[in-house]
N, C-alpha and C positions, 0 to 999 in steps of 0.2 A: 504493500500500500504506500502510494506515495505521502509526504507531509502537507500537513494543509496549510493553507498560504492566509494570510490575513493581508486586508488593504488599508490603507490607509493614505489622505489627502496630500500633496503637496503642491505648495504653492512657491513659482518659482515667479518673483519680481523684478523686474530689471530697466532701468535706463538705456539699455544698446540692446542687443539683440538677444540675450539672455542665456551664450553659447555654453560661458563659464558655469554659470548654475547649472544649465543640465548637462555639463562634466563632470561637476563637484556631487552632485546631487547622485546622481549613476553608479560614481565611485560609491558611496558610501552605503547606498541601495541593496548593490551588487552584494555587500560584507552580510545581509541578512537573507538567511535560503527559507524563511516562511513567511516574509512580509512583499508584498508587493505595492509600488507608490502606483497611485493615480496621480497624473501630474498634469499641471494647471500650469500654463506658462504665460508669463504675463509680459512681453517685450517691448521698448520703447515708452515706457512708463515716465513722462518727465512734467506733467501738470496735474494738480487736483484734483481735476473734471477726470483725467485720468484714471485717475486714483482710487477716485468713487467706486469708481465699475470691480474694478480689483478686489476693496473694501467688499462689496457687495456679493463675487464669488465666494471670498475668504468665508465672509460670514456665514452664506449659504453650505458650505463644506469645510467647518473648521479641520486644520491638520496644522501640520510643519510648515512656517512663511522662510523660504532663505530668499536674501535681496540682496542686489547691488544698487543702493541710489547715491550719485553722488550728491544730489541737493538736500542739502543738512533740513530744511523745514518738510520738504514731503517724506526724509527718512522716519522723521522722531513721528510723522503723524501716523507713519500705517504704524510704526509702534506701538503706537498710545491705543490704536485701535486693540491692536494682537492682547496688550496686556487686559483690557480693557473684558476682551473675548475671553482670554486666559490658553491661551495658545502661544508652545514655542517660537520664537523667533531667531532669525540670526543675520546678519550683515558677512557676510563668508568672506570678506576681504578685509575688514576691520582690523583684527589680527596680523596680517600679512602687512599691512602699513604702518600698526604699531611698530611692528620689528624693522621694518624701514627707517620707520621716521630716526630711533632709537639707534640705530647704528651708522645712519647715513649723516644725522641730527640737522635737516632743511625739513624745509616746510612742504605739506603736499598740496601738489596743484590739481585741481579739482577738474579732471576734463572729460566729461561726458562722453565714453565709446572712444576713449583713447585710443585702444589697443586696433581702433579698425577704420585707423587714420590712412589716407589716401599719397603716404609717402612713398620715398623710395623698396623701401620695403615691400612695401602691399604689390605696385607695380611689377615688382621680383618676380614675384607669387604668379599672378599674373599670365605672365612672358615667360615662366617656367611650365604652368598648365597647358598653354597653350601649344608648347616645344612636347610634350608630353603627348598630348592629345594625339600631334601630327604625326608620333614616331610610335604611335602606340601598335603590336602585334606585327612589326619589321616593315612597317611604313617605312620610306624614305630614309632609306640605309648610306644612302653616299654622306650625309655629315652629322652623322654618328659623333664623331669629334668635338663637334661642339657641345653634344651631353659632360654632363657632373657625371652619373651612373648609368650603366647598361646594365638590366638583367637580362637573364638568359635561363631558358629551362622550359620543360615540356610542357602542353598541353595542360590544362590547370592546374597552375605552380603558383596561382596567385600573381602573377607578373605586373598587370595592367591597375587591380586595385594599389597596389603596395608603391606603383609607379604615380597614381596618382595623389597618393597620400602623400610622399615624397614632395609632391609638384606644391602640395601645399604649405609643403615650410620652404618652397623656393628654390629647391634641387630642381634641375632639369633630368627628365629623366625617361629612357628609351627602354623598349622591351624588343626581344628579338627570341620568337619559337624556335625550339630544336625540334624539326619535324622527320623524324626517319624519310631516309633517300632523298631527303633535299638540302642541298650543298649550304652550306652557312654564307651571308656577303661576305666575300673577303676583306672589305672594309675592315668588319669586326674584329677579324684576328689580328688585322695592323695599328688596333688603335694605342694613342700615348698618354694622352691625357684623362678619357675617362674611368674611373673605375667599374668594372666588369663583374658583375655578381652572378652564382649560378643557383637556382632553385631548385630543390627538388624536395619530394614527400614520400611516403611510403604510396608503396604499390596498391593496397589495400586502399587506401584513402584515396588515391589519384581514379583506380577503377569505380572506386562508389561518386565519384564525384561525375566521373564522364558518363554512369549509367545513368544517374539522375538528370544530367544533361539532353543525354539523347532521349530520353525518357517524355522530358517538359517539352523539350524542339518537337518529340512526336515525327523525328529524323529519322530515315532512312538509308541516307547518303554515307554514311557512316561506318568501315568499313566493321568487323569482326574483330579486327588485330585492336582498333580503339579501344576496346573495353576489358581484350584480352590479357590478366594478368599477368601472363609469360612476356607478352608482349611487350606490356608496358616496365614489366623490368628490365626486360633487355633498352629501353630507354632512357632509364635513372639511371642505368650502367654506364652507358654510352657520353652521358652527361657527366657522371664523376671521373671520367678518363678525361674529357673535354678539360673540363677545368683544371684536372691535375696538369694535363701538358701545357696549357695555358698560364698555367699559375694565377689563376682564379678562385677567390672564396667563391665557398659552397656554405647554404643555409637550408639544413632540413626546417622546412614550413608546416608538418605534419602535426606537430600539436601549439604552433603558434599560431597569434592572430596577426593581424596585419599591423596593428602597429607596433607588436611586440621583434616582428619582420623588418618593419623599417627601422625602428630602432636602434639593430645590430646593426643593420646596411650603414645610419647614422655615423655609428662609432666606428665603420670601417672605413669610412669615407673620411672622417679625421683623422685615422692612421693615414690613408692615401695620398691625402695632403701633404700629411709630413714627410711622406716620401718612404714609409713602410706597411707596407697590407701584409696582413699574415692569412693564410689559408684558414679555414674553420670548414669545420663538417656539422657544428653542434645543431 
């Protein structure tokens, strides 16, 4: 028998877009296996009339209120409300600025959706999605070069999510299939500048993955050897040879998620910089 799950209300209030809360909120979620949040997302919150409407949810389904406001009069009022209801509250960045303020000792400047300011940065992002986008499944192989990172690995290795996730903290970043009997661009094996990642998962996981595939597509096309486990290990094989003569990390993706995926890619990429990548199989 499985455990029963209890629910309970959350109320996520925000001045910008309300991305942090339901990161923070998730994280902490995730840590309880009988409770599940209904969550109430409140974005762009920055006038009273605003407010009201919010007020009005809360109170309709009192739970847990977390905010980010940075205007100190509409923060202390859903306050006053929350205590008023008798329901937790919390400012989830309060803390993080205490410890700021405290060891930086300047004053905080109060900027509305700072973090999703239209600077060089953001532009990054950008112009790296969109270099992403264009090179994604061995698009446009002649300037390979100009990628941060190339992955590389067979049929759903996760390649295109983990490339786009990437794109979003501003790696530029290309995927190229190892497709049995089809030659690799030779671009790839000449490149200098980017670092070269290779994916691979167990056989087990890659075949439930492709059956489910062919399964949803309701595909045809598709030959026998796709789904065939034999098969597809003589293709993770072929893949860890690749890399070894290459001198390409390798990342089993088999019980990670995607961002736990890019994250190593991350820290391999700031070895690469420095001018040493070490192999990994882990």
């Amino acid at each position: 028998m499985g455990k029963s799950r209890h629910y309970f209300h959350l109320h996520l209030v925000s001045d910008s877009t309300g991305e942090t809360l339901m990161t923070v909120a998730r994280a902490a979620t995730v840590q309880y296996e009988t409770v599940q949040s209904i969550e109430h997302v409140y974005p762009l919150v920055r006038t009273h009339k605003q407010l009201d409407r919010v007020i009005g949810q809360i109170e309709a389904a009192p739970g847990i209120v977390l905010y980010t406001l940075v205007d100190k009069e509409i923060a202390e009022r859903l306050e006053r409300i929350c205590r008023e209801i008798g329901i937790p509250f919390v400012n989830i960045l309060d803390p993080v600025f205490a410890v700021f303020q405290s060891y930086l000792n300047v004053p905080l400047t109060r900027r509305i959706g700072g973090q999703h300011a239209l600077d060089a940065e953001y532009f990054k992002r950008i112009d790296a999605l969109n270099y992403t986008m264009m090179h994604d499944d061995g698009q446009i192989s002649e300037d390979l070069e100009h990628a941060d990172i190339v992955l590389v690995g067979i049929s759903r290795t996760s390649k295109t999510p983990t490339c786009i996730y990437l794109a979003n903290r501003g790696i530029k970043s290309a995927n190229v299939p190892i497709v049995p009997d089809i030659p690799l661009p030779p671009q790839l094996l000449r490149l200098k500048k980017p670092l070269v990642v290779g994916l691979i998962a167990s056989a087990e996981r890659i075949q439930q993955i492709r059956q489910n595939r062919v399964l949803s597509l309701n595909a045809s096309g598709y030959g026998d050897t796709y789904v065939d486990r034999k098969e597809i290990a003589r293709e993770i094989a072929a893949t860890r040879r690749l890399c070894v003569e290459q001198g390409w990390p390798l990342i089993d993706v088999t019980r990670r998620s995607i961002e736990e995926t890019a994250a190593e890619i991350m820290e391999l990429f700031r070895e690469h910089r420095l001018g040493g990548t070490a192999v990994t199989g882990r």
